[in-house]
C-alpha positions as CSV (number, residue, x, y, z in Angstrom):
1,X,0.0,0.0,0.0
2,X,2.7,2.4,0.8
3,X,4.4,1.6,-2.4
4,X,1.6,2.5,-4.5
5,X,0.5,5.5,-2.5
6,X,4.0,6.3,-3.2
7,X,3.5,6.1,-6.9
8,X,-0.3,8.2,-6.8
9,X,1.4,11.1,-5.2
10,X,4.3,11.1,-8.0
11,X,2.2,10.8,-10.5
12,X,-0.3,13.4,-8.7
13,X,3.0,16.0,-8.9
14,X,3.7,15.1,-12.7
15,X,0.1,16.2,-13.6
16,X,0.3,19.7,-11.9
17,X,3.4,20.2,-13.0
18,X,3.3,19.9,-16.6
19,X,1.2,22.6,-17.1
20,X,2.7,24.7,-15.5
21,X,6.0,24.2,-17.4
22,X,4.0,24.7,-21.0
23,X,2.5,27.9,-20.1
24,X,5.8,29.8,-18.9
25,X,6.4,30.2,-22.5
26,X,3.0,31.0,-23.2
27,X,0.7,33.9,-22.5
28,X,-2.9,35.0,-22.6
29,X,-5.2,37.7,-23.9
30,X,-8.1,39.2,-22.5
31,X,-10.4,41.1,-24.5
32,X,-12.9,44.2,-23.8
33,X,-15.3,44.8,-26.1
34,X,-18.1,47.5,-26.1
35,X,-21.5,45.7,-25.3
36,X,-20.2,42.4,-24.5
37,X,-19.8,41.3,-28.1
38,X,-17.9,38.2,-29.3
39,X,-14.6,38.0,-29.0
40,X,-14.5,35.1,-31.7
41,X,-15.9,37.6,-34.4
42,X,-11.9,38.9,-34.1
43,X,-10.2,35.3,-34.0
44,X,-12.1,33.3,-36.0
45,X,-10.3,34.0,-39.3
46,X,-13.8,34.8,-41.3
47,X,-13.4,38.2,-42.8
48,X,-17.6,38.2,-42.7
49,X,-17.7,38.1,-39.0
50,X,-17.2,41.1,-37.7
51,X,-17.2,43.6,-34.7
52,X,-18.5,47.2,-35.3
53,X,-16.8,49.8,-33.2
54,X,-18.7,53.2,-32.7
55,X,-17.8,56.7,-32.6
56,X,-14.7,57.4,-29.5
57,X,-15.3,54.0,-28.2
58,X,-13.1,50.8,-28.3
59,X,-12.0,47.6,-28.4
60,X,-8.8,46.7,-26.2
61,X,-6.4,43.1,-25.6
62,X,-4.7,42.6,-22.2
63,X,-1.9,40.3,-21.9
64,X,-0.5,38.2,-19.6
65,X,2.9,39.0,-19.7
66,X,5.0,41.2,-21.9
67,X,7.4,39.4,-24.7
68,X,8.9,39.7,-27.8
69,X,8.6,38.3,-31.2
70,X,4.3,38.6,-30.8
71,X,2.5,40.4,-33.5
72,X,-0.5,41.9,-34.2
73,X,-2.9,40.6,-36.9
74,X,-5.3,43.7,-38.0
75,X,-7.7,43.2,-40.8
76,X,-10.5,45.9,-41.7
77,X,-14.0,44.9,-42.8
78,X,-14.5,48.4,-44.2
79,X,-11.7,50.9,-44.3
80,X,-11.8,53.4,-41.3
81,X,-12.1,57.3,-41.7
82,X,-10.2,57.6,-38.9
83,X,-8.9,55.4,-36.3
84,X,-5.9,55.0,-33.6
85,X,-4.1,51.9,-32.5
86,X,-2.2,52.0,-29.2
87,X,0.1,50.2,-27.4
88,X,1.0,50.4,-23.7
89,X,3.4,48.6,-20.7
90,X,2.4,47.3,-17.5
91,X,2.1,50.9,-15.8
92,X,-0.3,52.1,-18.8
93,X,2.1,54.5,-20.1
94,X,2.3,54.5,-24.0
95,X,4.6,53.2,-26.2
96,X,4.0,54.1,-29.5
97,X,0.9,54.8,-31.5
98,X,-0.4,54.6,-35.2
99,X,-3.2,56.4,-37.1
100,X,-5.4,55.0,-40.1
101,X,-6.7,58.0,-42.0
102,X,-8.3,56.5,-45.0
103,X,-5.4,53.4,-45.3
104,X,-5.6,51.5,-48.8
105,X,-4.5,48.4,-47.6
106,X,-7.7,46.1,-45.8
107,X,-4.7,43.7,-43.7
108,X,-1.9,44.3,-41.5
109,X,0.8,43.0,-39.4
110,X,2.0,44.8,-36.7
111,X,5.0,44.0,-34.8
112,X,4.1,44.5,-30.9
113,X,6.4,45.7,-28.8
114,X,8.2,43.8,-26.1
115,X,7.3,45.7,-23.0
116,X,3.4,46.0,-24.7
117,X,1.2,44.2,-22.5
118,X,-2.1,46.0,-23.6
119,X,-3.2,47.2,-27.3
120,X,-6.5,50.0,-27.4
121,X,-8.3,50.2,-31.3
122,X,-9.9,53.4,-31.0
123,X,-12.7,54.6,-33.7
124,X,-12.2,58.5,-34.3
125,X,-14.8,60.5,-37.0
126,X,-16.6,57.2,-37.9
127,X,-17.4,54.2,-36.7
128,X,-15.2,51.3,-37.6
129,X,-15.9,48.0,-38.2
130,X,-12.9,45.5,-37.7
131,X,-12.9,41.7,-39.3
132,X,-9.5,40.4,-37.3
133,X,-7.8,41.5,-34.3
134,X,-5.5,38.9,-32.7
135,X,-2.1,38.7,-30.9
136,X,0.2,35.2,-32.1
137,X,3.8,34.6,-31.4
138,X,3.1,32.6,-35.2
139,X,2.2,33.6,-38.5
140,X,-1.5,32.8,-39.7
141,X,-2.2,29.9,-41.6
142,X,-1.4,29.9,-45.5
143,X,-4.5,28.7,-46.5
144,X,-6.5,32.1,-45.1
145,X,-4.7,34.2,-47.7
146,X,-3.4,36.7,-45.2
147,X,-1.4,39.3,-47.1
148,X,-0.8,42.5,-45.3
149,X,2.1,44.3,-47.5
150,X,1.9,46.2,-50.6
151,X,4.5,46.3,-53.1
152,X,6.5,49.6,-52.6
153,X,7.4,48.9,-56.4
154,X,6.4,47.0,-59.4
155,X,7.2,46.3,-62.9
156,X,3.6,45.6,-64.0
157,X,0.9,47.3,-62.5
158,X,-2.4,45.5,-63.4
159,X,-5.3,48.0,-62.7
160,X,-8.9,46.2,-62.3
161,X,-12.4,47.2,-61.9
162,X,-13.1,44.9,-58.9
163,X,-11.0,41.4,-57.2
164,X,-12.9,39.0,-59.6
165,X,-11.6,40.8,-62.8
166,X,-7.9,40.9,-61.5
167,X,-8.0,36.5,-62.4
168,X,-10.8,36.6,-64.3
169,X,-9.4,38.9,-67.5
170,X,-5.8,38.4,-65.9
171,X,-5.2,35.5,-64.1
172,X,-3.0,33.6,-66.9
173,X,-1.0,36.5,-67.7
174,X,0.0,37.3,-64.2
175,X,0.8,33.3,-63.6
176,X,3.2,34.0,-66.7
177,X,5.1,36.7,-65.8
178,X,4.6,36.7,-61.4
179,X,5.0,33.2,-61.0
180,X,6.7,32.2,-64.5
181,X,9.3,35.1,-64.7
182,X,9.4,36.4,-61.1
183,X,8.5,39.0,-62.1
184,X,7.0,41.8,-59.4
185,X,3.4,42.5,-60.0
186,X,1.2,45.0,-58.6
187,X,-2.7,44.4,-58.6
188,X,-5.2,47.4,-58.2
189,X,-8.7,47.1,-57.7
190,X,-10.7,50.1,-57.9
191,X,-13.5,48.8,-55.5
192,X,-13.8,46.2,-53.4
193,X,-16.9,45.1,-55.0
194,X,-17.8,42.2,-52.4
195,X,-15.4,42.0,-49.3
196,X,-15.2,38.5,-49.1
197,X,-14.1,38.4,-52.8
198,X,-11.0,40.5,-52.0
199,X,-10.3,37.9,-49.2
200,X,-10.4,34.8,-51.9
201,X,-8.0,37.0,-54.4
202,X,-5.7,37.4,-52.0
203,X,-5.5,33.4,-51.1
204,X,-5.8,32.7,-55.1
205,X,-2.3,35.6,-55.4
206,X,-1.2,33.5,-52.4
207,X,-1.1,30.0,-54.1
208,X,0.0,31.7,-57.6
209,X,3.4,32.4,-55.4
210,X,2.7,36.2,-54.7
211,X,3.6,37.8,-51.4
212,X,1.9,41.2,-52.2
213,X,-1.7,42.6,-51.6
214,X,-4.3,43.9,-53.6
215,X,-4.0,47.9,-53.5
216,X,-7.2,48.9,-52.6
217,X,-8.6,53.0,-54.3
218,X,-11.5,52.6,-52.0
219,X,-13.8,54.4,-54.2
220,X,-17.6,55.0,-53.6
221,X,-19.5,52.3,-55.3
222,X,-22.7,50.5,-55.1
223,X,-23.4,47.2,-56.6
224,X,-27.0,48.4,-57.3
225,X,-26.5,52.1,-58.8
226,X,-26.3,53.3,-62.1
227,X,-23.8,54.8,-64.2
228,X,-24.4,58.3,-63.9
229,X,-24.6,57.8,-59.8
230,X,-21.5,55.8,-60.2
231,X,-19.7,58.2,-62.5
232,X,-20.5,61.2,-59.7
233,X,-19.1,58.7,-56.9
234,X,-16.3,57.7,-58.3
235,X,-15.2,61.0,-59.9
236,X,-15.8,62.0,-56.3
237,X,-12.8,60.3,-54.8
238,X,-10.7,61.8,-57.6
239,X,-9.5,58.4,-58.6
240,X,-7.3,59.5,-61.4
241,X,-5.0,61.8,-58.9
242,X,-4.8,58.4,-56.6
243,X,-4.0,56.6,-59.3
244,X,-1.4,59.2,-60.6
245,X,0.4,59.3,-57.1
246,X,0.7,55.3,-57.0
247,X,2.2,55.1,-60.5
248,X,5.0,57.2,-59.3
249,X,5.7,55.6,-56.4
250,X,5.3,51.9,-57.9
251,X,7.4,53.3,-61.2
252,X,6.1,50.4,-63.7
253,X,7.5,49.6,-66.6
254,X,4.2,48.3,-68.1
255,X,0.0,49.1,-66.8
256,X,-2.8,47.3,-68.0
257,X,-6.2,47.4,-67.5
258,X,-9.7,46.6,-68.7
259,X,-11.3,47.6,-72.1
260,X,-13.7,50.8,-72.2
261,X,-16.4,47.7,-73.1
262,X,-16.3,45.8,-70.2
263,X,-19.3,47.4,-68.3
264,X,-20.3,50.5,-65.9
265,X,-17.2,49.8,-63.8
266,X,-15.1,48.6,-66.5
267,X,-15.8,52.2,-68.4
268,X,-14.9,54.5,-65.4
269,X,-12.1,52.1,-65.3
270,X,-10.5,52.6,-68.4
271,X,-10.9,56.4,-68.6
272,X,-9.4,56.6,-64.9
273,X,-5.8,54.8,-66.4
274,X,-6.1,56.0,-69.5
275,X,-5.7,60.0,-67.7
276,X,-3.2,58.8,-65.0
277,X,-1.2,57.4,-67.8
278,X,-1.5,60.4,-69.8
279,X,-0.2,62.6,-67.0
280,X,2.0,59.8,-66.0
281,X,3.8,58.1,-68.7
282,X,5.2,54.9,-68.8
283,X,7.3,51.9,-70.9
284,X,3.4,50.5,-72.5
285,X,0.1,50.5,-71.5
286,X,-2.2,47.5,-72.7
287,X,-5.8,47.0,-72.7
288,X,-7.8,43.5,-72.2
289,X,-9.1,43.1,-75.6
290,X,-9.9,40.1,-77.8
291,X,-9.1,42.0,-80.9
292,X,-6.2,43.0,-79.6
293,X,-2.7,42.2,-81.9
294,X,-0.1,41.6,-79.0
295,X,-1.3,37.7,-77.7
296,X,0.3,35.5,-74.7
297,X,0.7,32.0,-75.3
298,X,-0.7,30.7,-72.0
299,X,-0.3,27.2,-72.8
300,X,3.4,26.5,-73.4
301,X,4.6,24.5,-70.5
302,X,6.9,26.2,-68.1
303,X,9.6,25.0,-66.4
304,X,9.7,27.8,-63.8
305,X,5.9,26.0,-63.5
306,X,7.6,22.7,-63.2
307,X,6.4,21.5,-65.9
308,X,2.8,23.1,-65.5
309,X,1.2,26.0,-67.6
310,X,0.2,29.3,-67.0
311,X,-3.0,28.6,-67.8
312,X,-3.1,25.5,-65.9
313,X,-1.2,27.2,-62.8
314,X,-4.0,30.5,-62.9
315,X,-7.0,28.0,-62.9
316,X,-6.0,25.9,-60.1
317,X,-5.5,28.9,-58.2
318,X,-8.6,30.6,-59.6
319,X,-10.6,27.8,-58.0
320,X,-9.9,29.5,-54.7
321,X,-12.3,32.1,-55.8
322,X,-15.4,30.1,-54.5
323,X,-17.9,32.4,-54.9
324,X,-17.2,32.8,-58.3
325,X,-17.2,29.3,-59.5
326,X,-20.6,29.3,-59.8
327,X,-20.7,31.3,-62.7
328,X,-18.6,28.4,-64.8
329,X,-15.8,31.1,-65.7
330,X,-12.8,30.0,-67.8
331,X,-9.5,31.7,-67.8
332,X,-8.5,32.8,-71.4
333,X,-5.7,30.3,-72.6
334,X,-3.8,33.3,-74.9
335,X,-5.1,36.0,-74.0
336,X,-5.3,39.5,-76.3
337,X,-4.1,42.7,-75.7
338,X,-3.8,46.3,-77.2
339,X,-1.3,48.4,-76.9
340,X,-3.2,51.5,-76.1
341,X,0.2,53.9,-76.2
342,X,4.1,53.6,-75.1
343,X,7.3,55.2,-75.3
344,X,9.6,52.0,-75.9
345,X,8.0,51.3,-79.5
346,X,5.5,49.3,-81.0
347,X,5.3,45.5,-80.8
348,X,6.4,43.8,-83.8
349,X,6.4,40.2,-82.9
350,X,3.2,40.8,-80.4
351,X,3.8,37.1,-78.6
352,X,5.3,39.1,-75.7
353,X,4.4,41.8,-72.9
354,X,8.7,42.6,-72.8
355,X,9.0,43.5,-76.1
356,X,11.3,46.7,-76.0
357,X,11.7,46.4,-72.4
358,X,15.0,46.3,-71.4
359,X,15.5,43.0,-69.0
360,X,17.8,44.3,-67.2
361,X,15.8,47.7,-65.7
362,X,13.5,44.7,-64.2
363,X,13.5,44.1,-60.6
364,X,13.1,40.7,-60.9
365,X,13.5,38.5,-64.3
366,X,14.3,34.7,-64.4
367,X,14.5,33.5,-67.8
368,X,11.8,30.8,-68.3
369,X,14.1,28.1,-70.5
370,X,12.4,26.1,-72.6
371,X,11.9,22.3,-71.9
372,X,14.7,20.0,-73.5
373,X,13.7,18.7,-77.0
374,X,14.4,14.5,-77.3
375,X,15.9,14.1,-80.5
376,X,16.3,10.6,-82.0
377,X,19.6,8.7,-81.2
378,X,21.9,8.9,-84.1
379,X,22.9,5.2,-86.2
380,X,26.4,4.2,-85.6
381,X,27.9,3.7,-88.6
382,X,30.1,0.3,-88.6
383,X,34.0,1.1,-88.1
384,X,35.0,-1.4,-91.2
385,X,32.8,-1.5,-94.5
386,X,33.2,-5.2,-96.0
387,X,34.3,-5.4,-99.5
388,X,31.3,-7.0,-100.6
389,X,27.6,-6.9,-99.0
390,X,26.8,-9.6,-97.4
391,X,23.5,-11.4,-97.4
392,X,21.5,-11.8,-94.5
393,X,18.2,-12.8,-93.4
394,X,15.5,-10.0,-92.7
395,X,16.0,-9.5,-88.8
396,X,14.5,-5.9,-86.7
397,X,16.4,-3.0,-88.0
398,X,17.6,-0.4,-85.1
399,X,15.5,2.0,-87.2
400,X,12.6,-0.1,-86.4
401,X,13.3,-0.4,-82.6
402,X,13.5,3.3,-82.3
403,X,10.0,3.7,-83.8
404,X,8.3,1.8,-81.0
405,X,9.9,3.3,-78.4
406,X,8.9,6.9,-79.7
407,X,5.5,5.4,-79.9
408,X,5.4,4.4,-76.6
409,X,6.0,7.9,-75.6
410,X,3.2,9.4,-77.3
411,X,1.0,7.4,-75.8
412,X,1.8,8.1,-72.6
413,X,1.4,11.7,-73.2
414,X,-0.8,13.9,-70.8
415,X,-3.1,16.0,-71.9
416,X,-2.5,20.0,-69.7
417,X,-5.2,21.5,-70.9
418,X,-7.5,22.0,-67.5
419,X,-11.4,22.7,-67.2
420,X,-13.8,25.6,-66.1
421,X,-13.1,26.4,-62.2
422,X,-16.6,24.8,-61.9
423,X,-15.1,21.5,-62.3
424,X,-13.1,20.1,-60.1
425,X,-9.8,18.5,-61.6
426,X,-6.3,17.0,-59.9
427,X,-4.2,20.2,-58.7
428,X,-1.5,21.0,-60.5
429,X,1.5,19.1,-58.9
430,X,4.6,20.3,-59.7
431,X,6.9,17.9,-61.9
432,X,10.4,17.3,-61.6
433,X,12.4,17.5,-64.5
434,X,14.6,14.6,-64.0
435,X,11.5,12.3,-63.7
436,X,8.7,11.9,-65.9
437,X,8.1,11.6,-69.5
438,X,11.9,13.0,-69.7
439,X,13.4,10.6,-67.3
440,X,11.0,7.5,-68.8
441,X,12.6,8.2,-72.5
442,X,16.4,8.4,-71.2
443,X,15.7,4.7,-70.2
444,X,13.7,3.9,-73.3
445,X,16.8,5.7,-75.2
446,X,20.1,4.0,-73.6
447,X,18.0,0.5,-74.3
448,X,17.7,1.8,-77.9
449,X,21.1,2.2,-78.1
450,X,22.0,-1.2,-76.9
451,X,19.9,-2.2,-80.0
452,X,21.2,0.4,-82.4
453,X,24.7,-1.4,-82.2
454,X,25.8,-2.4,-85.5
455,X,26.9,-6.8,-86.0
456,X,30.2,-7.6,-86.8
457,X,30.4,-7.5,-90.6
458,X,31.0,-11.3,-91.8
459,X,32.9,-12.8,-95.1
460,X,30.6,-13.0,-98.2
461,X,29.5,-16.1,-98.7
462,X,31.6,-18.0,-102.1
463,X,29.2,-17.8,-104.8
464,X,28.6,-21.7,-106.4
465,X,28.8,-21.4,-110.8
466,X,25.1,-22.1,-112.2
467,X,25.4,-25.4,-114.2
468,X,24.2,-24.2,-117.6
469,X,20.8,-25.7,-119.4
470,X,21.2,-28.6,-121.6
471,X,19.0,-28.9,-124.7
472,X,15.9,-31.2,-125.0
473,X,15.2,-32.4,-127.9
474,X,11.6,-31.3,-129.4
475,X,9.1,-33.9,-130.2
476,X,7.4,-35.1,-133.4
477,X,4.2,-34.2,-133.9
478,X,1.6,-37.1,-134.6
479,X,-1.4,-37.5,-136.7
């Protein structure tokens, strides 16, 4: 008995211990919210649920403990008119301090500072309404998309009506050159259109390999107005001098955009680049349009893809987009554009957004090489050449043997061409370039070659002397 009491009362210690070991590293946060509202709204990681903060009130996190490496994960429902975020010690005095006056970015990351053990969100003019508001010592998961910093540069700048048309008219093109070239690309939208949409184009530029967000205008729109109330809006907001001002800060080499065509938004769209440009000049400015000359083969497989295409790569992450696969979209496979003016010269080829563009101005440029080509083996010719041919019997030339084997290839070719988001299709796994169909014919080929070698040459065979006719007599005819 006193041996397993003994053994209850270690075991007892072991229990309350344990905890306590794996919370010194840990700490806790402690939210106060006006009128009791849920704290999960803020952690959940659903940019829907949110938490509405009225005019000079406030939402504030207490922790623990102070430490370092925590940050702070802020993400706007709406953007604020005016708002404070403040961070304090222990004794409540203030450490530093950060205003959002009209911000064009919906996410951030904030680093916290050691000593902080208590971070006040204060609504200002306006009311605010907050999606996210959490303290981690980690980085949020992948999957949610969470991209809080824009590109303080950019050789493409791809200005879009709303987040569905920056994949949608895009999406292949900025696979190509993003993800393809490395290229850095800047996306624009103009509204937000619906909020939840510029959450799944930001996980959809996550999986394409991008680590920038979506610059937000935050223009006046209304899904339900029409165009003369969304002309006065917009013109409101004085998009083209936002526009203007990003352009020189990004400095790119190339803008695009949508065509005049493309709708109410796509119109104010168009006209909105179209001035900035004009005040603003850069390299080329293209415009979305199937009768445009200048056309990007989508479908040539990448190696810089793995393997995959750019219109393969796009789609898959397109598929992201889940409100919009409803609608049975698919992503152009070359798609057109015009080039509406530039001061580099005018496309000649027109296979190629670069054209005139000097590589080495780029940021970033990795040179997509093209796939190796499998060319036949060559016949070894034989080292001695015998005086005379020698007859053999009809045995499998290497010639023949090399046929099968390059139409055993071809049959095992994959087709990369993928379906409408709608339909769901394997993901696009990357493929190494040492394995595969490449790999599979090196085998195919060094077996080949084992067949390809050339016999010995024999000696002619003597030839025997024909024994020459003899003469038959011809018969008598009879009555």
């Amino acid at each position: 008995m006193k041996r397993i009491g003994c053994l209850l009362l270690a075991l007892l210690t072991v229990l309350l211990t344990v905890p306590a070991a794996a919370g010194e590293d840990s700490f806790t946060v402690t939210y106060a919210i006006p009128d009791q509202k849920p704290e999960a709204h803020l952690t959940d990681g659903d940019v829907m649920t949110r938490l509405t903060v009225a005019k000079n009130k406030q939402i504030s996190l207490t922790m623990s403990d102070a430490g370092e490496g925590r940050t702070l994960y802020l993400e706007w429902f709406a953007l604020p008119e005016e708002a404070i975020l403040e961070q304090l010690d222990a004794s409540g005095k203030s450490l530093n301090s950060r205003t959002f006056a009209s911000p064009a970015q919906y996410a951030e990351a904030i680093a916290v500072d050691p000593a902080c053990t208590k971070i006040v969100l204060s609504a200002k003019r306006e009311a605010c309404t907050v999606s996210t508001l959490f303290v981690s010592e980690q980085e949020p998961d992948p999957a949610y998309g969470w991209l809080s910093d824009m590109p303080s540069a950019c050789d493409i700048l791809i200005v879009v009506p709303t987040p569905s048309d920056a994949m949608e008219t895009f999406g292949p093109t900025i696979a190509k050159y993003a993800a393809g070239h490395g290229m850095t690309v800047g996306v624009v939208c103009m509204t937000v259109d619906y909020r939840y949409r510029l959450q799944e184009l930001q996980r959809a530029l996550t999986k394409m390999g991008i680590a920038y967000a979506p610059i937000t205008l935050n223009l006046n729109d209304n899904n339900y107005l029409d165009a003369k109330e969304i002309h006065k809006r917009w013109q409101a907001d004085k998009p083209q001098e936002k526009l203007q001002e990003l352009i020189r800060s990004l400095n790119p080499k190339i803008v695009m955009t949508v065509d005049q065509a493309s709708g109410l938004r796509g119109a104010e769209t168009y006209a909105t680049v179209k001035d900035a440009v004009a005040a603003v000049p850069v390299g080329k400015l293209y415009i979305a349009s199937d009768a445009g000359t200048t056309r990007i083969d989508c479908e040539e497989p990448m190696p810089t893809l793995n393997g995959a295409t750019a219109h393969a790569f796009a789609t898959e992450a397109y598929r992201l987009m889940d409100s919009r696969g409803m609608y049975r979209f698919t992503l152009p496979k070359q798609p057109a554009y015009r080039l509406e003016s530039q001061t580099v010269g005018q496309d000649a080829d027109g296979n190629d957004l670069l054209e005139h563009i000097d590589r080495t101005s780029l940021i970033t440029y990795t040179e997509a090489t093209p796939a190796p080509v499998i060319t036949e083996a060559p016949t070894e010719a034989p080292t001695e050449v015998p005086s005379e041919p020698a007859t053999q019997a009809p045995v499998e030339t290497p010639q023949q043997a090399q046929i099968v084997i390059v139409d055993e290839i071809v049959d095992e070719e994959v087709p990369t061409e993928t379906e409408a988001p709608a339909t769901p299709v394997p993901s696009v796994t990357p493929v190494p370039q040492s394995g595969g169909l490449f790999s599979c014919f090196k085998g195919q080929e060094t077996q080949a070659t084992v067949e390809m070698e050339t016999p010995e040459p024999t000696e002619a065979p003597t030839e025997a002397p024909t024994p020459e006719p003899t003469e038959e007599p011809t018969p008598e005819p009879t009555e």
